[in-house]
matplotlib code that plots the C-alpha trace (Angstrom):
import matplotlib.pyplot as plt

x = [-12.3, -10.2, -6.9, -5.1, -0.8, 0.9, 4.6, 6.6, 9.8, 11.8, 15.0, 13.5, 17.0, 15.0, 14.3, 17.3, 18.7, 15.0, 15.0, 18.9, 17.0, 13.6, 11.8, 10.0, 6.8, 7.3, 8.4, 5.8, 3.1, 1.7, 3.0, 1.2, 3.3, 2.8, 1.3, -1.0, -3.3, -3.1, -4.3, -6.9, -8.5, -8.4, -9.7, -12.4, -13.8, -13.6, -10.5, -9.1, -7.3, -3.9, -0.4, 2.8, 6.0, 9.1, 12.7, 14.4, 13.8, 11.5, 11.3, 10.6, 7.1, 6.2, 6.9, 5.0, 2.0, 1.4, 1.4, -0.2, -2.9, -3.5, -6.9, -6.3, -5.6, -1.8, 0.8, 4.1, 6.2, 9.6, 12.2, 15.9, 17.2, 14.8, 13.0, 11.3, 7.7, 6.4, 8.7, 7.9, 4.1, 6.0, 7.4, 3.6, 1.6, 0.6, -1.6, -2.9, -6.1, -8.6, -8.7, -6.5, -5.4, -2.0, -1.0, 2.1, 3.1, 5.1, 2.3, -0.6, -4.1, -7.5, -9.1, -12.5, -11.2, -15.1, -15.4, -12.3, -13.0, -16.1, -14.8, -11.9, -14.9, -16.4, -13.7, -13.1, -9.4, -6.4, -4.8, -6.4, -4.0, -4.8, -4.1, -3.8, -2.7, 0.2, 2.2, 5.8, 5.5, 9.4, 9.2, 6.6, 5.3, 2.9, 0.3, -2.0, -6.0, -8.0, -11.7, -12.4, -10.1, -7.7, -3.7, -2.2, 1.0, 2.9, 6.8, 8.4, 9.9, 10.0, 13.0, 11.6, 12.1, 9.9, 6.8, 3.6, 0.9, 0.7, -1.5, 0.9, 1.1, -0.3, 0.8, -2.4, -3.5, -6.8, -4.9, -6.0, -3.7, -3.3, -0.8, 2.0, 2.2, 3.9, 6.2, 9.8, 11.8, 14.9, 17.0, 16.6, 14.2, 10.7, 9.4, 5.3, 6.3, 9.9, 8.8, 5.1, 3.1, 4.6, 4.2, 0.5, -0.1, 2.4, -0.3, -3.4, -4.2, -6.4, -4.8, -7.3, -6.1, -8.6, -8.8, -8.4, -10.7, -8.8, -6.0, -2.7, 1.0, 4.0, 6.0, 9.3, 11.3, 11.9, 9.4, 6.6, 6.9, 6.0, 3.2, 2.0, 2.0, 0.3, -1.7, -2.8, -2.4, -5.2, -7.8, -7.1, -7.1, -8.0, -7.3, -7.0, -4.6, -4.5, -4.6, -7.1, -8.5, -7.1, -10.0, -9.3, -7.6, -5.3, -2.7, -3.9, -6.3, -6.9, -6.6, -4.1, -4.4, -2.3, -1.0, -1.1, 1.2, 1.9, 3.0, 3.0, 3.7, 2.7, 3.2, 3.3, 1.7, 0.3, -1.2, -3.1, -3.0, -0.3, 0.1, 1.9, 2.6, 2.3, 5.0, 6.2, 7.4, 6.8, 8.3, 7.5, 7.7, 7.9, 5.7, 4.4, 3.1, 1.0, 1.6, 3.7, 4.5, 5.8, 6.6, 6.6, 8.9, 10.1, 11.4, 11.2, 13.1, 11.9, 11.7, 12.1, 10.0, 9.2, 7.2, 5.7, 8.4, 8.2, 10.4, 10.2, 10.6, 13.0, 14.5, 15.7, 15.6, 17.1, 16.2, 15.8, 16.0, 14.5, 13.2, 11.3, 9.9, 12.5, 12.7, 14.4, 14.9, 14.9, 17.0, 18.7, 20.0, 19.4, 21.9, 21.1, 20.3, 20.6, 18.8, 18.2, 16.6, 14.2, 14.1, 16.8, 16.8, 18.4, 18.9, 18.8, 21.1, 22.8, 23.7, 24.1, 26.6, 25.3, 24.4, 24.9, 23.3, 22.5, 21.5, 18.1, 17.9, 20.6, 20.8, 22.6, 23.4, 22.9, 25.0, 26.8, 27.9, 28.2, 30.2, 29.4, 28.5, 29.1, 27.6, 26.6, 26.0, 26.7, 25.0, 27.2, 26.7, 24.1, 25.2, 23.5, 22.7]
y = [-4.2, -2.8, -3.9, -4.4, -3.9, -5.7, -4.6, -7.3, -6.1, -5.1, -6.9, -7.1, -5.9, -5.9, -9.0, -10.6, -13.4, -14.7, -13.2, -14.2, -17.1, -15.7, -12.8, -11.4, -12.4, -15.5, -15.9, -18.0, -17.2, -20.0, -22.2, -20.3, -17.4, -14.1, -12.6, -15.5, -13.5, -10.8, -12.6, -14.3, -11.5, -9.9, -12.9, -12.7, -9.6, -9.9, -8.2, -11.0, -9.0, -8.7, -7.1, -7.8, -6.1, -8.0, -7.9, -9.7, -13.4, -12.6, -15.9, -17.3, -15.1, -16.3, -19.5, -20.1, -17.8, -19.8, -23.2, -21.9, -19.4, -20.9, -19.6, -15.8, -13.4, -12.1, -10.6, -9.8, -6.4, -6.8, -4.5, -4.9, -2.8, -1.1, 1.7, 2.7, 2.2, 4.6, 4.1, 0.3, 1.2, 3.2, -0.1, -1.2, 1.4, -0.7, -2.2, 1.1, 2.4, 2.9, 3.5, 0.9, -0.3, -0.6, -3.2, -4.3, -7.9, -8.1, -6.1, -8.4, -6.0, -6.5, -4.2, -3.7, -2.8, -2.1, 0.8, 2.0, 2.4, 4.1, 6.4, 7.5, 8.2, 10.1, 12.3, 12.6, 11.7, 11.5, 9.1, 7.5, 6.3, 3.7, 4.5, 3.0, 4.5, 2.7, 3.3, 4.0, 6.5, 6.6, 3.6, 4.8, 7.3, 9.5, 12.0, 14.8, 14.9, 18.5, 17.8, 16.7, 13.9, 15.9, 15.0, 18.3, 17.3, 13.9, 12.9, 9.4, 8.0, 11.1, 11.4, 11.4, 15.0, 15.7, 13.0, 15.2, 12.1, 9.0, 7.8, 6.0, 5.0, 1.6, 0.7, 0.5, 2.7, 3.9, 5.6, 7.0, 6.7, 10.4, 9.2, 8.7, 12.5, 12.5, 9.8, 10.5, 7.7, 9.6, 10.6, 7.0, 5.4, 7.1, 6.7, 7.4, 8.4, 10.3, 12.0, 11.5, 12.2, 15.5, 17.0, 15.9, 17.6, 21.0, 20.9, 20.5, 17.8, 15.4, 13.1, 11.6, 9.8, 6.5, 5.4, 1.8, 0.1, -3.7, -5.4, -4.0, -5.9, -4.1, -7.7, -6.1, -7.0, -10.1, -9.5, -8.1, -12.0, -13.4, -11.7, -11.9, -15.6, -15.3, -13.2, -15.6, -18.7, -16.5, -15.8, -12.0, -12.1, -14.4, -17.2, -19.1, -21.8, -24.7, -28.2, -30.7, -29.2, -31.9, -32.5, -31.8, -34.7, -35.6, -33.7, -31.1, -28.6, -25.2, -24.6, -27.0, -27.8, -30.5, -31.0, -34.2, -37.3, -35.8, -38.1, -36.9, -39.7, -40.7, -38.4, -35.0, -32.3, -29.7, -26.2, -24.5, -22.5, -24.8, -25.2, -28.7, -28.4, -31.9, -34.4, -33.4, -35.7, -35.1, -37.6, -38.5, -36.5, -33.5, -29.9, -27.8, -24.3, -21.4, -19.7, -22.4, -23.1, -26.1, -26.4, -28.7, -31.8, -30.6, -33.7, -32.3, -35.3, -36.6, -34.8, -31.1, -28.4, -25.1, -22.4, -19.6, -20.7, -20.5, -23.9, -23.6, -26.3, -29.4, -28.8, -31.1, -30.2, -33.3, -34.3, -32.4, -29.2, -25.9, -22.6, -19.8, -16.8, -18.0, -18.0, -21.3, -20.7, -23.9, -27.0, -26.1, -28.7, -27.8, -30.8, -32.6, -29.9, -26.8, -24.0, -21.3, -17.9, -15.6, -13.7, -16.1, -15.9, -18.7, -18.3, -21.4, -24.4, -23.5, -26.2, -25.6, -28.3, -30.3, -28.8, -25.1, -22.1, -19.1, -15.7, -14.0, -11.6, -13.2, -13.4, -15.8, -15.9, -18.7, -21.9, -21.0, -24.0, -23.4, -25.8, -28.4, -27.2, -23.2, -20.1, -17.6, -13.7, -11.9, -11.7, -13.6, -10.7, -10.8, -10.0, -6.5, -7.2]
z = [-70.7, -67.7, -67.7, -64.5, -64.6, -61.7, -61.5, -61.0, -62.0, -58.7, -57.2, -53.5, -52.3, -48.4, -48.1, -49.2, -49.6, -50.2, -53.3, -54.6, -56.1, -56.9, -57.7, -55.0, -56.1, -56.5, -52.4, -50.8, -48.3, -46.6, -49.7, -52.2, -54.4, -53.2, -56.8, -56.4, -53.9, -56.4, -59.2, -57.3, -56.4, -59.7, -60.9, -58.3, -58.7, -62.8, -63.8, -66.3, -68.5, -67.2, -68.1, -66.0, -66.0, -66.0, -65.4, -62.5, -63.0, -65.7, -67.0, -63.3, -63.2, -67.0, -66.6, -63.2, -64.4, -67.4, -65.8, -63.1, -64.6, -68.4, -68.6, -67.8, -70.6, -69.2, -71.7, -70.2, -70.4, -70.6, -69.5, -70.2, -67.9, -64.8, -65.9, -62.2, -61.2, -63.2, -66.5, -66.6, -68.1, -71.0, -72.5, -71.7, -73.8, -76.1, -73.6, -72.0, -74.1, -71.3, -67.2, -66.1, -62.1, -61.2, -58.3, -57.1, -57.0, -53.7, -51.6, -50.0, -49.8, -49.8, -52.1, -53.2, -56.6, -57.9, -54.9, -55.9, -59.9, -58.4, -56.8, -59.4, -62.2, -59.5, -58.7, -62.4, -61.7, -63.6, -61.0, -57.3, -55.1, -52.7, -48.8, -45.9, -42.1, -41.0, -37.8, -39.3, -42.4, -43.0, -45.2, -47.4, -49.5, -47.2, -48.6, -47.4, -48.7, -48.8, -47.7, -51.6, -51.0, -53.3, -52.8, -51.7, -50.2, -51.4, -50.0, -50.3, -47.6, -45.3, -42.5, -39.0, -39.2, -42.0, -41.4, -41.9, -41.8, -41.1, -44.2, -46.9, -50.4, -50.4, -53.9, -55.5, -58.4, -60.8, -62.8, -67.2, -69.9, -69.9, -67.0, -69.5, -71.1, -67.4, -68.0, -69.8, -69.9, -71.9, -69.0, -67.0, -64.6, -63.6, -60.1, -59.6, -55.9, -56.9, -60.3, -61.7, -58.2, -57.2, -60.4, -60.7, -57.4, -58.3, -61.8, -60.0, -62.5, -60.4, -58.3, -56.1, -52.8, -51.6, -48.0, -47.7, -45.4, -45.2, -44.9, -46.1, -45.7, -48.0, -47.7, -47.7, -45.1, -42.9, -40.1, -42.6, -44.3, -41.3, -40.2, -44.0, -43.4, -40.0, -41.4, -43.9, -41.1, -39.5, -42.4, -41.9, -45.9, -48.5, -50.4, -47.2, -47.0, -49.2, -48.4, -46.6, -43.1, -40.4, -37.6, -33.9, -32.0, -29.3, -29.5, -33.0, -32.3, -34.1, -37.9, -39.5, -43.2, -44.6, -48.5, -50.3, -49.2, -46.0, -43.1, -39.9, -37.5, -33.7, -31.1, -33.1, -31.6, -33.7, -32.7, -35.1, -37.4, -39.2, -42.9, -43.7, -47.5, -50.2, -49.7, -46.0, -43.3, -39.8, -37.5, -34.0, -31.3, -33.0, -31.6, -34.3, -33.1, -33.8, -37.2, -38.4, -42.4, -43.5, -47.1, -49.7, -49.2, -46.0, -43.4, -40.1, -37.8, -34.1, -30.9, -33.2, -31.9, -34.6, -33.2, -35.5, -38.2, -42.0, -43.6, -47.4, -49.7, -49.6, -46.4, -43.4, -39.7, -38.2, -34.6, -31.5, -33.1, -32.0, -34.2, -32.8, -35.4, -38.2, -42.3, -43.3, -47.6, -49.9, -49.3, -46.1, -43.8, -40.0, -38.4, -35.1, -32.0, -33.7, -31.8, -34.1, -32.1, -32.9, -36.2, -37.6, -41.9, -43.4, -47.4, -49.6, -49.4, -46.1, -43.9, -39.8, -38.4, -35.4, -32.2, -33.3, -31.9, -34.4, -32.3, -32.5, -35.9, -37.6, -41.7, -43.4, -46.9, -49.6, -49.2, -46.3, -44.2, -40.4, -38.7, -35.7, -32.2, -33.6, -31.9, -34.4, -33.6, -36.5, -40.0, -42.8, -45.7, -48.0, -51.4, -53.0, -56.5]

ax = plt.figure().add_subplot(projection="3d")
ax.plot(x, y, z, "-o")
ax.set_aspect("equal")
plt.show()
């Protein structure tokens, strides 16, 4: 049986401060984890034998796997200290006695992983990498193909200066156990794209690049979360949104699924797609709009308008509030007439006095408190583990 390896290791410095509480794959998207759409689809297509590698917040991933996921086979690898992409599936030998697929937790893609197997055995390969075009190349790793589909050329997050293509790394791999005569943990942490790619390609000794034909979303930074949950919102990739579909009325039209025990009172105007999560209050008066995520046990309070927002669980935004493109974290408190701008991040537990405005692409760190009528336009540091 194929294995698949989702590494799930990684601090998620980028998107900080939503992951100073959290692992990264564990940050919601459109209430559902982010290494849920992973396993679903592994679990779709067959691939139930699954090893994760761990270190940040380890016990987080485990423990939300194995209540959520009893009946897949998953063992964990455990790293004490970060041993890089490529180092991590050293402490995971054990598992690794056939062509297995590597996938990273914190990247949303929609892979035909069959097609891609297929096409590795064809190529006789020693490692496929999964591609995808993408419009800045400076974040990624980028790659070359000869007219075999052959990696010739391979850099990781190329200056300006040096970007020779426009087709990245997309974090998904076919990759043989032979992979690991490559990997030599002794002198510290081994990176695929740093260390174990360039050599392949210097050695001629079959790395194989795959052009993805779907969707792709590297969740790493603020504005990638949010289109990964409008994304979702939009059924540009699957498991669609959870919850029970609410029917068109006066007032809600386009896609809105609700959770369980949610109340949404008179006069709340809803514009799909909207994703209302179990246990939330939504009080008269109120405007939900496009691309909106409410989470679970989130009170939204009367006359509040939230446009294109994400609001994760257990937190208040009291009345006649007003949030365009933001990320409010876990049990913040929005007081009274705040006005929060676009591209606001909120960590968790931060509290915005009354009547407050924060400026467009501010970040906020965990339990900050802002004080009444404030006006906010600069970050309040994030802290760099």
């Amino acid at each position: 049986m194929i294995k698949a390896i989702i590494m799930a290791g990684g601090k998620g410095t980028r998107i900080q401060p939503m992951t100073l509480i959290r692992p990264k794959p564990l940050i919601p998207i459109a209430n559902r984890p982010m290494i849920d759409y992973i396993i679903k689809k592994l679990e779709i297509q067959g691939y139930t034998d699954i090893v994760v590698t761990l270190n940040y917040f380890k016990n987080q991933i485990k423990n939300y796997l194995n209540q959520a996921h009893p009946d897949l086979n998953i063992k964990y690898s455990i790293e004490k200290k970060p041993l890089g992409t490529a180092g991590g599936l050293n402490k995971a030998d054990r598992h690794l006695d056939d062509t297995f697929f590597v996938l990273s937790g914190d990247v949303l893609v929609d892979v035909d992983l069959d097609k891609l197997l297929e096409f590795h055995q064809e190529k006789n390969a020693l490692a496929t990498i999964l591609l995808t075009p993408v419009k800045d190349p400076t974040h990624f790793g980028i790659a070359v193909l000869d007219n075999n589909n052959q990696i010739i050329k391979f850099l990781e997050k190329p200056s300006p200066d040096n970007v020779f293509s426009k087709i990245a790394n997309a974090g998904t791999y076919v990759l043989e156990p032979e992979i690991l005569d490559y990997v030599d943990t002794s002198k510290g942490p081994v990176d695929f794209s740093n260390d174990v790619f360039p050599q392949l390609i210097e050695e001629k000794a079959g790395i194989y690049g795959h052009i993805l034909d779907g969707y792709w979303n590297d969740v790493g930074r603020p504005d990638s979360f949010l289109k990964a949950n409008r994304d979702v919102l939009n059924k540009k990739i699957n498991p669609h949104p959870s919850g029970d579909y609410l029917k068109e009325s006066v007032g809600k039209f386009g896609d809105i699924w609700v959770g369980k025990d949610v109340i949404i009172e008179d006069k709340v105007r809803i514009i799909g797609p909207v994703v209302i999560g179990d246990n939330a209050v939504i009080k008269k008066g109120c405007v939900l709009g496009k691309n909106t995520v409410i989470g679970e046990k989130v009170q939204v309070e009367e006359n509040t308008h939230i446009l294109g927002s994400v609001i994760l669980p257990d937190s208040i935004i009291k009345a006649h509030s007003y949030l365009k493109d933001c990320i409010i974290d876990s049990k913040c408190i929005l007081e009274q007439g705040c006005v929060l701008e676009k591209g606001v991040i909120l960590g968790s537990s931060v509290q915005v006095g009354p009547y407050s405005l924060v400026k467009s692409n501010r970040s906020i760190t965990n339990k900050i408190e802002i004080f009444g009528d404030s006006i906010v336009d600069s970050d309040y540091p994030t802290e760099i583990n």
